[in-house]
C-alpha positions as CSV (number, residue, x, y, z in Angstrom):
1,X,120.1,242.4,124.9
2,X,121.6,245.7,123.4
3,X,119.0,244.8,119.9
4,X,116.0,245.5,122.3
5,X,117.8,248.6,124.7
6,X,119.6,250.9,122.8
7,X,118.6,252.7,119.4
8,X,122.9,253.5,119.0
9,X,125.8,251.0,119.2
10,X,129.8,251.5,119.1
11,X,131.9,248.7,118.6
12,X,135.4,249.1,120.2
13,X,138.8,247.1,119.3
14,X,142.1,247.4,121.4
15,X,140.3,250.8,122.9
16,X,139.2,252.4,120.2
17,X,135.5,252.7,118.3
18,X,136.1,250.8,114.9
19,X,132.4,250.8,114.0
20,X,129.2,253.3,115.2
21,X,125.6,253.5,114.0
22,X,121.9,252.5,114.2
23,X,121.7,249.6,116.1
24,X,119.7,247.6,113.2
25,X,122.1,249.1,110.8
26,X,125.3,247.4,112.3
27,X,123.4,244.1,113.2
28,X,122.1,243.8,109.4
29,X,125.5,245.4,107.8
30,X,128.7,244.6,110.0
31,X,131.6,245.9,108.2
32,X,134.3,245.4,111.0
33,X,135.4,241.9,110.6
34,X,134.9,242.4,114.9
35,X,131.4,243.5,114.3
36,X,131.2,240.9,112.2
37,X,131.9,238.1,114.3
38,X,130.4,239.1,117.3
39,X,127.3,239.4,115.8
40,X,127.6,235.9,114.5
41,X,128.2,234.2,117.8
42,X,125.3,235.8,118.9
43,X,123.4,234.0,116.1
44,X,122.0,230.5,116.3
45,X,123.3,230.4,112.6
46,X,126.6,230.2,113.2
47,X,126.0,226.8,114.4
48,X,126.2,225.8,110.4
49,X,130.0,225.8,111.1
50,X,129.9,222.8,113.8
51,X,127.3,220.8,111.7
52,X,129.4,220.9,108.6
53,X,132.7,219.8,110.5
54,X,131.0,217.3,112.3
55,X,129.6,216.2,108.6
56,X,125.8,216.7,110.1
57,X,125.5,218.4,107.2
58,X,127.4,217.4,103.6
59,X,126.6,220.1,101.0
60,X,126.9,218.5,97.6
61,X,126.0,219.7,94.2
62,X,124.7,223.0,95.8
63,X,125.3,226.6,97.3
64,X,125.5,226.6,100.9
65,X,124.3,229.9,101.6
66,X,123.8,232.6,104.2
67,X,120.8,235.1,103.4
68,X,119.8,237.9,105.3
69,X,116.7,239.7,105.0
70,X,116.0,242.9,106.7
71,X,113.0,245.4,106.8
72,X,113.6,245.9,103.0
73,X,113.0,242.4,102.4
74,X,111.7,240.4,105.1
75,X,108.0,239.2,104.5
76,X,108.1,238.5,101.0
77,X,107.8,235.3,99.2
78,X,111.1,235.1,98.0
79,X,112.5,231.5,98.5
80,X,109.0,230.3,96.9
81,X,110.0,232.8,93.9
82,X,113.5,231.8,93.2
83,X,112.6,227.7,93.6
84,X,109.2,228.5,91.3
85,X,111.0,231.0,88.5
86,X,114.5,229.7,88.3
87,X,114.1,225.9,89.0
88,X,115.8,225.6,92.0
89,X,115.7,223.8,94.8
90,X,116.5,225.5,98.0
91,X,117.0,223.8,101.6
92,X,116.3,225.5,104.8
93,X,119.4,224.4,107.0
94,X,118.8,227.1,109.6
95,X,116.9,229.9,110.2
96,X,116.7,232.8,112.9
97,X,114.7,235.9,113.2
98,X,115.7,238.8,115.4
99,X,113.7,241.9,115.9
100,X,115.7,244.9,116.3
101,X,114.3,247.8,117.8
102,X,110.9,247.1,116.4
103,X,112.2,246.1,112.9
104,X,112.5,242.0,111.9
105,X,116.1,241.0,110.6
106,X,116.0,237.2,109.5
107,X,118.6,235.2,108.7
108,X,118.4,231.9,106.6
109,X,121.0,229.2,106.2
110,X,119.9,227.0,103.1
111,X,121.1,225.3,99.8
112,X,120.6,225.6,96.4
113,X,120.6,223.0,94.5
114,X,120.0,223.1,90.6
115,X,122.0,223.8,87.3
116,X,124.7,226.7,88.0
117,X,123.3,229.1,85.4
118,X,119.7,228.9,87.8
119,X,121.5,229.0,90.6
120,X,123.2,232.6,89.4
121,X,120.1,233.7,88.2
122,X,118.5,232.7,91.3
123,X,121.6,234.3,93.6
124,X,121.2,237.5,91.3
125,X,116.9,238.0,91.8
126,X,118.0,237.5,95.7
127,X,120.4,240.5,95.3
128,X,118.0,242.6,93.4
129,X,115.5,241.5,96.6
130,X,117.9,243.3,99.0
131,X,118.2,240.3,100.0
132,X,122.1,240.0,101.3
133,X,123.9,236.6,100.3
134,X,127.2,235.4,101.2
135,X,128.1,231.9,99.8
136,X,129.6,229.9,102.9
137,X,130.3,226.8,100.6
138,X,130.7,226.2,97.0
139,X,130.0,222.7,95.7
């Protein structure tokens, strides 16, 4: 609710504001590991934590990965790019897209499967993307 009301957000801990800003800002950058968590439970990506405890999911020989696209990188081909140009192969586990006062923030939950020098490569092209990645599991 507060992504489609309010341009500003504060983010209190034991009574006192640990984390302020633009609304999209602190939903596409948490830097409070408070921030950071409530955010994810608000995410239907979070959900990859259940499915890989209740071994719905098995990563093997790949990157399990978190990506987060936000209005600098949302809307471009870029998983199409990094499977075509670094011979990956990437798996869409999960995948979520909020709009945050007008501006999309997506969030993907995939693997990436290939030899570990591509995978790198591919992890690097993402970051140069402004694409955010954070590995969840490393196979």
């Amino acid at each position: 609710m507060i992504k489609s009301i309010a341009n500003r957000v504060a983010v209190m801990e034991n009574g006192k504001v640990v984390e302020e800003g633009d609304v999209y800002d602190i939903f596409a950058n948490p830097k409070e590991e408070i921030t950071k968590k409530f955010i994810n439970s608000s995410s239907s990506l979070s959900n990859i934590t259940k499915l890989i405890e209740n071994k719905t999911i098995i990563p093997r020989d790949s990157k399990l990965v978190k990506l987060t696209f936000t209005r600098d990188s949302v809307g471009s081909a870029t998983i199409s790019k990094i499977s075509r140009e670094y011979n990956v192969d990437v798996n869409i586990m999960l995948a979520n897209v909020d709009v945050v006062n007008a501006d999309a923030l997506g969030g993907i939950i995939a693997s990436i499967e290939g030899n570990k020098d591509d995978i790198q490569d591919a992890i690097n092209y993402l970051h140069a993307s402004n694409v955010k990645v954070e590995v969840i599991h490393n196979a």
